[in-house]
MIRO-622090 format. One record per residue: residue number from 1; residue in three letters; x, y, z of N, C-alpha, C, CB in turn. Coordinates in nm, 3 decimals, decimal comma, m for minus. Glycine has a CB too. Layout:
SITE    n  res       nx       ny       nz      cax      cay      caz       cx       cy       cz      cbx      cby      cbz
SITE  NUM  Ala        X        Y        Z        X        Y        Z        X        Y        Z        X        Y        Z
...
***
This chain:
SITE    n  res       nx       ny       nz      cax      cay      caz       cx       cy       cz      cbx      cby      cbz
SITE    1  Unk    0,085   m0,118    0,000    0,000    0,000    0,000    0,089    0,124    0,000   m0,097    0,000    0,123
SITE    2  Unk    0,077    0,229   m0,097    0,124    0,363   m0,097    0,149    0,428    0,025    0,043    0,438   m0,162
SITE    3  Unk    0,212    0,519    0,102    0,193    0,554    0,198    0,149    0,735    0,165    0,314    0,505    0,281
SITE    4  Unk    0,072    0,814    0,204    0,022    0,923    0,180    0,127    1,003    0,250   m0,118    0,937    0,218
SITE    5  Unk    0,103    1,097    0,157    0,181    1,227    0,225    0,213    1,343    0,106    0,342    1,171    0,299
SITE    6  Unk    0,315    1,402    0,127    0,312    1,521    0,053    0,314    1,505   m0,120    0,436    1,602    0,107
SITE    7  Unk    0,350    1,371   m0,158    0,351    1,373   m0,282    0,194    1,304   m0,337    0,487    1,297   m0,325
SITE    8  Unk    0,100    1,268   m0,234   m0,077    1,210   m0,272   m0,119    1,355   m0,270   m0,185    1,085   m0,132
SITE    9  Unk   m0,061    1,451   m0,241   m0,115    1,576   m0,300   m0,164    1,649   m0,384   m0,085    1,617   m0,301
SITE   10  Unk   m0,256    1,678   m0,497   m0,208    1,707   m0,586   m0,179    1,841   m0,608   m0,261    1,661   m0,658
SITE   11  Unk   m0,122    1,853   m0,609   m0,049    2,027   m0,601    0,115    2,037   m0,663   m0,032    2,085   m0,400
SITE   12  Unk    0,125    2,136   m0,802    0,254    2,142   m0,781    0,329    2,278   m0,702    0,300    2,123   m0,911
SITE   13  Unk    0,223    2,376   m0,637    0,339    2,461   m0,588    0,249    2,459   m0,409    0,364    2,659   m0,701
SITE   14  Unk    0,337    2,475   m0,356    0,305    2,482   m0,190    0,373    2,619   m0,150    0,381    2,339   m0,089
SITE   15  Unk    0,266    2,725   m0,090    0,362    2,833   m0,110    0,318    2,905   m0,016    0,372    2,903   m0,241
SITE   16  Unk    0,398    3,021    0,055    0,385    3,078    0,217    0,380    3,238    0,153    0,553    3,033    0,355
SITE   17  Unk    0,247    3,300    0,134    0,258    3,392    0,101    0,282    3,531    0,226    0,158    3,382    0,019
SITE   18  Unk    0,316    3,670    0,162    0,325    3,817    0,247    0,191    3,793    0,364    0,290    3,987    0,118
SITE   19  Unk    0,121    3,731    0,318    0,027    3,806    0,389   m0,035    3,681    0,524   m0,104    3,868    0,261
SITE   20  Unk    0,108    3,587    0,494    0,093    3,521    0,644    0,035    3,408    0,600    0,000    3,598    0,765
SITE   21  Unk   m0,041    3,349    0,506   m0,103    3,192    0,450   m0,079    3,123    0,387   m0,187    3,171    0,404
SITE   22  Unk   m0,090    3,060    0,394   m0,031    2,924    0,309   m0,119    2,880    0,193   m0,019    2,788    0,407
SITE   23  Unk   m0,077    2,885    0,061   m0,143    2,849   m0,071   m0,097    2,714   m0,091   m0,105    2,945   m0,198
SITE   24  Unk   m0,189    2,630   m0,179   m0,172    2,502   m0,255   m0,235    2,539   m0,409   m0,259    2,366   m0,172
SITE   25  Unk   m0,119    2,539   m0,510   m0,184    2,617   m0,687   m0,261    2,727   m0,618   m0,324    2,496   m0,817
SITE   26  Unk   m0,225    2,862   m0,597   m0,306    2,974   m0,516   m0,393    2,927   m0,452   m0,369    3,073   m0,583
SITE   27  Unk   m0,488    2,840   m0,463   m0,559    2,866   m0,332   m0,555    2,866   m0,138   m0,630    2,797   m0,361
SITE   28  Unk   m0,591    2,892   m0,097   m0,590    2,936    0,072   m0,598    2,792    0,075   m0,727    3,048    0,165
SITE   29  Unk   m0,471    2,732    0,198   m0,535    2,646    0,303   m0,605    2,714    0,365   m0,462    2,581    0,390
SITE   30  Unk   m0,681    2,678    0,412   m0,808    2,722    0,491   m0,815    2,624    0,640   m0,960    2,693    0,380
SITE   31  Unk   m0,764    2,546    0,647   m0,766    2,449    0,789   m0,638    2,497    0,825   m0,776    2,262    0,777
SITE   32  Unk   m0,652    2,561    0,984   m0,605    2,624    1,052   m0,476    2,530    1,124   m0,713    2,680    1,126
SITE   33  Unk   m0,524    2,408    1,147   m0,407    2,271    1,198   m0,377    2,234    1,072   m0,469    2,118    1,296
SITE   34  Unk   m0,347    2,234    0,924   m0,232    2,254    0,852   m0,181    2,346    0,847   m0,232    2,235    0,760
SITE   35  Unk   m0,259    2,460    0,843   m0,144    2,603    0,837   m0,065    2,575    0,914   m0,186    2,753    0,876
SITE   36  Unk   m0,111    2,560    1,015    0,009    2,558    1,159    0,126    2,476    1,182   m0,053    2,518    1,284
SITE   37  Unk    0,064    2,366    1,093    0,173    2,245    1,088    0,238    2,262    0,980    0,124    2,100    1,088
SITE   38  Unk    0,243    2,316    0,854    0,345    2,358    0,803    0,437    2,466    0,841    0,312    2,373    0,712
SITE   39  Unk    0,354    2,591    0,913    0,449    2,715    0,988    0,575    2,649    1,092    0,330    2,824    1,102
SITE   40  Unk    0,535    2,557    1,147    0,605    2,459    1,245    0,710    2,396    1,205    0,528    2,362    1,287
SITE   41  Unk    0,707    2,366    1,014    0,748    2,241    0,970    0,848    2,321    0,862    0,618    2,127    0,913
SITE   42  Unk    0,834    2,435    0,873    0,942    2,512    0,772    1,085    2,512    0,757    0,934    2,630    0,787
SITE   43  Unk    1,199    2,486    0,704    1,292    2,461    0,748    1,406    2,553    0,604    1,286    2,290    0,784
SITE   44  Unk    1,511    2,630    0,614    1,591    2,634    0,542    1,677    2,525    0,502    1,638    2,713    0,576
SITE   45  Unk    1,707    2,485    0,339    1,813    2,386    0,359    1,928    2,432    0,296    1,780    2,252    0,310
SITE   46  Unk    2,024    2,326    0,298    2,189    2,312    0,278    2,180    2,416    0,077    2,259    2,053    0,275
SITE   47  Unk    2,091    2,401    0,044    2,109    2,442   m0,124    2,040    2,580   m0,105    2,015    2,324   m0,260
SITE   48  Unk    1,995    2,628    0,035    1,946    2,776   m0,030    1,810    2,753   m0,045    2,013    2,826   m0,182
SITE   49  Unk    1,688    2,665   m0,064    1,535    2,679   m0,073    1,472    2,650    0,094    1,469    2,551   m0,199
SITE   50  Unk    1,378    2,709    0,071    1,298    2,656    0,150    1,212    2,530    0,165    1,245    2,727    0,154
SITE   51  Unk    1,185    2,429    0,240    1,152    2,315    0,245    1,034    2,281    0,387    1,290    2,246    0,244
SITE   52  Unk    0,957    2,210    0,312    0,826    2,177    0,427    0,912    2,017    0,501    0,612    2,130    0,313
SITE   53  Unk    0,927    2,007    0,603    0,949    1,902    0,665    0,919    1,826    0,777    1,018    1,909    0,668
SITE   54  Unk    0,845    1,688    0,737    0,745    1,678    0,874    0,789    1,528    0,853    0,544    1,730    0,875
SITE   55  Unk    0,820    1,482    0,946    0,846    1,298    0,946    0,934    1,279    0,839    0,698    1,188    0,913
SITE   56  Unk    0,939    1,198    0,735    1,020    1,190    0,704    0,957    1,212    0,561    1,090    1,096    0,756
SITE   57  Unk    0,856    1,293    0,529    0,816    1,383    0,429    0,923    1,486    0,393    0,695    1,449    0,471
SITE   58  Unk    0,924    1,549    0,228    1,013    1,648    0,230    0,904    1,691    0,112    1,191    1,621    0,208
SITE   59  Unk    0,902    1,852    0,114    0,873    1,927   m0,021    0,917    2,081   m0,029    0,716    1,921   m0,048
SITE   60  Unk    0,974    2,104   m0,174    1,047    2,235   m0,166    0,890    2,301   m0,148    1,164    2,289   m0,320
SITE   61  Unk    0,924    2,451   m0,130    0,824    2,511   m0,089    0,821    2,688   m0,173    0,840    2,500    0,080
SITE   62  Unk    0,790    2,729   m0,178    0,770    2,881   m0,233    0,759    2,998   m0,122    0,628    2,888   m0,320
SITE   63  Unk    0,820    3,064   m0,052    0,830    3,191    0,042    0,815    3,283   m0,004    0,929    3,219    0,103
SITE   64  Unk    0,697    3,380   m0,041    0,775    3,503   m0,109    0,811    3,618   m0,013    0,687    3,567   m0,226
SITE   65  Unk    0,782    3,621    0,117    0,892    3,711    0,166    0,975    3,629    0,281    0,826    3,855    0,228
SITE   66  Unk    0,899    3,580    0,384    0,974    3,558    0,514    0,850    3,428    0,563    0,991    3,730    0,635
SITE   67  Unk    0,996    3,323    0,594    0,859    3,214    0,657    0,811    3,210    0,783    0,886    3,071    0,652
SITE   68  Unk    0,857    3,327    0,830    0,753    3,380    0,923    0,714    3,507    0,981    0,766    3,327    1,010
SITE   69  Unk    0,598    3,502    0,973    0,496    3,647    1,052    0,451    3,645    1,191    0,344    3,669    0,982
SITE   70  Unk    0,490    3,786    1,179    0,434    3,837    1,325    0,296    3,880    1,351    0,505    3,951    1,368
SITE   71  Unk    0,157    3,783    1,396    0,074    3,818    1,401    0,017    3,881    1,512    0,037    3,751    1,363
SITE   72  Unk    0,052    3,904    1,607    0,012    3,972    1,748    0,140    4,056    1,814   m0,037    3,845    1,863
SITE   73  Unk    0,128    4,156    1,914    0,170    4,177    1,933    0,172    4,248    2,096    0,180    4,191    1,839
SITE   74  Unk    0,199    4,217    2,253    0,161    4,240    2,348    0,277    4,272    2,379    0,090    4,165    2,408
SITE   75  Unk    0,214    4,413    2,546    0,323    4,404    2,653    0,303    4,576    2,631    0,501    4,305    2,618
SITE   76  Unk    0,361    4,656    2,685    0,391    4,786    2,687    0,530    4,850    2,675    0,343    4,822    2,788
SITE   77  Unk    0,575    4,961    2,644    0,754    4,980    2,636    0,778    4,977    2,817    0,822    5,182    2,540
SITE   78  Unk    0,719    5,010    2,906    0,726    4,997    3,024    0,732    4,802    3,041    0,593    5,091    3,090
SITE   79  Unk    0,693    4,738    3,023    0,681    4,596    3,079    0,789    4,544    2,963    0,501    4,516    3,080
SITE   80  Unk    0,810    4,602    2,870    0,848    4,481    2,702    0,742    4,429    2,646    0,939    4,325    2,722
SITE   81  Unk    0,783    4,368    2,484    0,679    4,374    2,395    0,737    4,221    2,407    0,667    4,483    2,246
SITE   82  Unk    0,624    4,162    2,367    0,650    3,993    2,306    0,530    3,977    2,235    0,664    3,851    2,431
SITE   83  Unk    0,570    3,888    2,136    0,525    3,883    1,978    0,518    3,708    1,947    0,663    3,977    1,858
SITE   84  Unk    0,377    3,710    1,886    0,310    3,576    1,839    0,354    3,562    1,771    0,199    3,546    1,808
SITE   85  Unk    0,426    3,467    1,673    0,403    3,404    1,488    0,353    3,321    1,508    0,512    3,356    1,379
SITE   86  Unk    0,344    3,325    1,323    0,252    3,261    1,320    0,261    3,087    1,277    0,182    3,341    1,246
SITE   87  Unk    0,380    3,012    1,347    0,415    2,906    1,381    0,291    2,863    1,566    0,608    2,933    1,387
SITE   88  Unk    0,249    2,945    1,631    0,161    2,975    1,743    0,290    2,963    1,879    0,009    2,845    1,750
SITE   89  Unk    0,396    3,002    1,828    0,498    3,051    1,933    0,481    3,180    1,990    0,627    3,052    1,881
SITE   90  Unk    0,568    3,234    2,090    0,538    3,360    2,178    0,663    3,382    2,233    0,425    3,347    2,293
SITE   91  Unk    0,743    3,510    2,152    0,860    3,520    2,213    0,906    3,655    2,221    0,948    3,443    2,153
SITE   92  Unk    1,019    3,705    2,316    1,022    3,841    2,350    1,083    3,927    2,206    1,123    3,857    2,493
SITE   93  Unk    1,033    4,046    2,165    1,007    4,164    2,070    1,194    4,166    2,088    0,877    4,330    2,137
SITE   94  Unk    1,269    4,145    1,990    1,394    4,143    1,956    1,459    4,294    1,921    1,401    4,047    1,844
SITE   95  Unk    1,354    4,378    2,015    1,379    4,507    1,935    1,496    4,596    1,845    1,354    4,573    2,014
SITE   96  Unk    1,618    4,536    1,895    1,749    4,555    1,844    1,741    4,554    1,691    1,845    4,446    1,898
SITE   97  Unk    1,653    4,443    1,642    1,677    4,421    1,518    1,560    4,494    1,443    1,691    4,273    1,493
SITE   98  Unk    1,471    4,569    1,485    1,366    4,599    1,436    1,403    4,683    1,312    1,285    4,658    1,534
SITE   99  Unk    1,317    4,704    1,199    1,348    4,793    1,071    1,250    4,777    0,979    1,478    4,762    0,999
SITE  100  Unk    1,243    4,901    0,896    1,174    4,887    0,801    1,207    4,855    0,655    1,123    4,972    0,811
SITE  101  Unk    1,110    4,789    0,609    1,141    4,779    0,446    1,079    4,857    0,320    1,110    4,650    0,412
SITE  102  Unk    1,010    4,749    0,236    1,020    4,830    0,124    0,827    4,790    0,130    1,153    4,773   m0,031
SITE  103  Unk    0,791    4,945    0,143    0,628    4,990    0,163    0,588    4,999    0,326    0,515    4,861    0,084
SITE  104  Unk    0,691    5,054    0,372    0,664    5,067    0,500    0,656    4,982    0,616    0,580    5,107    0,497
SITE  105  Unk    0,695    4,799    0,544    0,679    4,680    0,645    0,755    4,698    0,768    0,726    4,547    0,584
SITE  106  Unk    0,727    4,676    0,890    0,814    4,644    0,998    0,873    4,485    0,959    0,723    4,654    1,150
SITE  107  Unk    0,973    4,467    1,017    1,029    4,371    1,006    1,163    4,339    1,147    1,068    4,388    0,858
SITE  108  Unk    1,170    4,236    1,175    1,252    4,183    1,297    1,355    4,038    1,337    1,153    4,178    1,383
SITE  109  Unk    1,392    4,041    1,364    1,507    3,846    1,376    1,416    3,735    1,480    1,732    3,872    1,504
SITE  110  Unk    1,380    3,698    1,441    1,270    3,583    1,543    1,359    3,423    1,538    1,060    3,555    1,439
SITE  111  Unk    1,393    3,324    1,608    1,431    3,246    1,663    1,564    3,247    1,676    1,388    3,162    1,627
SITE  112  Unk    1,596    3,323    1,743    1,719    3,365    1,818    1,811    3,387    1,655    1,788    3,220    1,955
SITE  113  Unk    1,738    3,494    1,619    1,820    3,546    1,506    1,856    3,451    1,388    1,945    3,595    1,563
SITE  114  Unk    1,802    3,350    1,408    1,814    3,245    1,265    1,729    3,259    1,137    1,776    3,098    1,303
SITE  115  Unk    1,623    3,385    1,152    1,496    3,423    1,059    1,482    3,532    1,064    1,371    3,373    1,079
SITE  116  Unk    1,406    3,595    0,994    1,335    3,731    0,946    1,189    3,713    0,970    1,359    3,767    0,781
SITE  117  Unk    1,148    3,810    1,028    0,974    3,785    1,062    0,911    3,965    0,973    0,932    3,776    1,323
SITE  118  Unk    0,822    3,921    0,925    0,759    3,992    0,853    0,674    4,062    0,920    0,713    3,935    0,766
SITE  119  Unk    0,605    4,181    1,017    0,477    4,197    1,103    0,393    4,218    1,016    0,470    4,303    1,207
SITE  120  Unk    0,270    4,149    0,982    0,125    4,178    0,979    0,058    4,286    1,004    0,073    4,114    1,044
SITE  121  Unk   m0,052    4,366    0,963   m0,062    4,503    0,954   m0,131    4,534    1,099   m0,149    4,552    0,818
SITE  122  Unk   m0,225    4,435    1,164   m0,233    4,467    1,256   m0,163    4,484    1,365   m0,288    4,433    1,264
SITE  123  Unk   m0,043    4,406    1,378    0,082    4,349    1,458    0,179    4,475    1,458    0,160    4,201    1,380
SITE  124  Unk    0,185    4,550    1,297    0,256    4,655    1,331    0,216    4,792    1,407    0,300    4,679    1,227
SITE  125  Unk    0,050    4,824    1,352    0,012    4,893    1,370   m0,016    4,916    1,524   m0,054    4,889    1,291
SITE  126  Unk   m0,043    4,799    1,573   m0,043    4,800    1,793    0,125    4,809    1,792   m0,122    4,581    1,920
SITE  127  Unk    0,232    4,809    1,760    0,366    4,810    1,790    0,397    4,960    1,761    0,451    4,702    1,706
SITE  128  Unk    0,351    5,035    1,627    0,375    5,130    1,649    0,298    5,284    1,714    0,415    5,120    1,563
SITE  129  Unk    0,203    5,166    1,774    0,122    5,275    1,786    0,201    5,335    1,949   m0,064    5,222    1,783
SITE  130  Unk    0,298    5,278    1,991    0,364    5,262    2,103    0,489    5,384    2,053    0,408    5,086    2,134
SITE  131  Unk    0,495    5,378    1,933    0,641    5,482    1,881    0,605    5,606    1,929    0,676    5,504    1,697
SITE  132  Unk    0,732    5,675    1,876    0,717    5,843    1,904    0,851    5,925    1,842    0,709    5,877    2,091
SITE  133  Unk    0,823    5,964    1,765    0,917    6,124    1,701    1,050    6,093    1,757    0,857    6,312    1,776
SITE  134  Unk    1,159    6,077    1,667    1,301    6,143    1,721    1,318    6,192    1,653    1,414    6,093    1,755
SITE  135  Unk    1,458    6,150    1,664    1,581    6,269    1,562    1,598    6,175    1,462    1,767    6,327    1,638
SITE  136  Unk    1,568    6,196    1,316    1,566    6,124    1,208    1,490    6,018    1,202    1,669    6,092    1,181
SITE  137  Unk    1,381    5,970    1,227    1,304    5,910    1,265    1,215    5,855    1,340    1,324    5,890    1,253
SITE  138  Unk    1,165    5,687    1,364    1,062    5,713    1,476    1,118    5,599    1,565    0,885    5,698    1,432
SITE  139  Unk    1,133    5,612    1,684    1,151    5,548    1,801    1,083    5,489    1,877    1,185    5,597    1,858
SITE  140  Unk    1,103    5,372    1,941    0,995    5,300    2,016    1,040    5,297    2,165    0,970    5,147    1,956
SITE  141  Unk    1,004    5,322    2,258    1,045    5,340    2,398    1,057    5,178    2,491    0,920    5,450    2,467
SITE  142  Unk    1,108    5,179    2,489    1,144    5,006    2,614    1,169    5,026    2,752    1,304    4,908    2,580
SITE  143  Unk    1,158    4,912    2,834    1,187    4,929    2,964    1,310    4,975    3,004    1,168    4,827    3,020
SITE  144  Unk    1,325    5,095    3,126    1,452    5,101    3,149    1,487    5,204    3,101    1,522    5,009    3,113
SITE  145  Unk    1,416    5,298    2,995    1,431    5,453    2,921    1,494    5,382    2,802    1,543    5,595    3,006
SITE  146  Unk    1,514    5,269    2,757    1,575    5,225    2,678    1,505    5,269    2,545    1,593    5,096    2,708
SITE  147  Unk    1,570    5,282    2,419    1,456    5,337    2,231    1,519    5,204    2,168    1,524    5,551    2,091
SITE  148  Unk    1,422    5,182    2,045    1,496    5,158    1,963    1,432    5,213    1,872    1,534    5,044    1,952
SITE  149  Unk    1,546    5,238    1,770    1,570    5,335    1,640    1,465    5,244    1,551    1,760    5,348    1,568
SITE  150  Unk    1,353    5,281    1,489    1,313    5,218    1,351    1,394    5,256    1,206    1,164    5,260    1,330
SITE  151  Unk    1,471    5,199    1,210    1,538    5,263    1,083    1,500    5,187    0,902    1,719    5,240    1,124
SITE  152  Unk    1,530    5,252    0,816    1,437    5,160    0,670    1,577    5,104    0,669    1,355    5,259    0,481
SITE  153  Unk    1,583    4,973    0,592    1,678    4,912    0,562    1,645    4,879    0,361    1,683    4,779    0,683
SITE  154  Unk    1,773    4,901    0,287    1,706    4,809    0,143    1,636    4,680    0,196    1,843    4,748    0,019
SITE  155  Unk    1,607    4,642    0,104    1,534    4,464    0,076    1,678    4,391    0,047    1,396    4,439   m0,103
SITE  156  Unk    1,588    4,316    0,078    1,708    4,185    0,076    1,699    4,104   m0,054    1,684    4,062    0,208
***
């Protein structure tokens, strides 16, 4: 008997779009425990692609920006910020690395700096709604009187 898995699929592209979801030939997964289990199952490999990997399943995959998003975003600059992706992890706001890109995205280093996390519009918009005016830009206040600089960075 065949054993099922990523190739009883029929799909040839599997793909993690900007806006945080996961497509099969464009359409939306729509079941919330695959999304999740592929966000979980994402992996960079040795050649440079991205790859879905779960048991001893493998399939290249399509990213078009970052395989992972920041969908929530809690805490105050008084307490610290910590930030959902959308893998359904919860980890502290890396603010050091924070920056912008290209159309205004926030963007940040999420698992101990091994990734790029993309924020979601709502995710940025509660993060910056926390900013405030400096000198050449806009600043976000942290515990301790501590800022960090939002600065634009090119694209990668």
């Amino acid at each position: 008997m065949a054993r099922a898995g990523f190739w009883a699929i029929e799909s040839n592209t599997i793909r993690f779009g900007r806006d945080g979801r996961w497509y099969s030939d464009d359409e939306e997964i729509v079941n919330p425990r695959i999304a999740r289990l592929f966000s979980q199952s994402v992996t960079l490999g040795d050649d440079g692609a991205w790859w879905l990997v779960i048991g001893d399943e493998r399939a290249r995959i399509v990213v078009d920006d970052t395989p992972f998003v920041v969908r929530r975003v809690d805490g105050s600059p008084t307490a610290g910020f910590s930030i959902e992706l959308n893998d359904g992890t919860t980890e502290p706001l890396p603010a050091g690395t924070l920056r912008v890109g290209v159309d205004d995205v926030l963007y940040c280093d999420v698992k101990e700096g091994a990734y790029r996390a993309r924020f979601l519009r709502p995710a940025q918009a509660e993060l910056l709604s926390h900013a405030r005016e400096g000198q050449g830009g806009f600043v976000l206040p942290l515990p301790g009187g501590e800022q960090a600089e939002l600065r634009s960075v090119p694209s990668d």
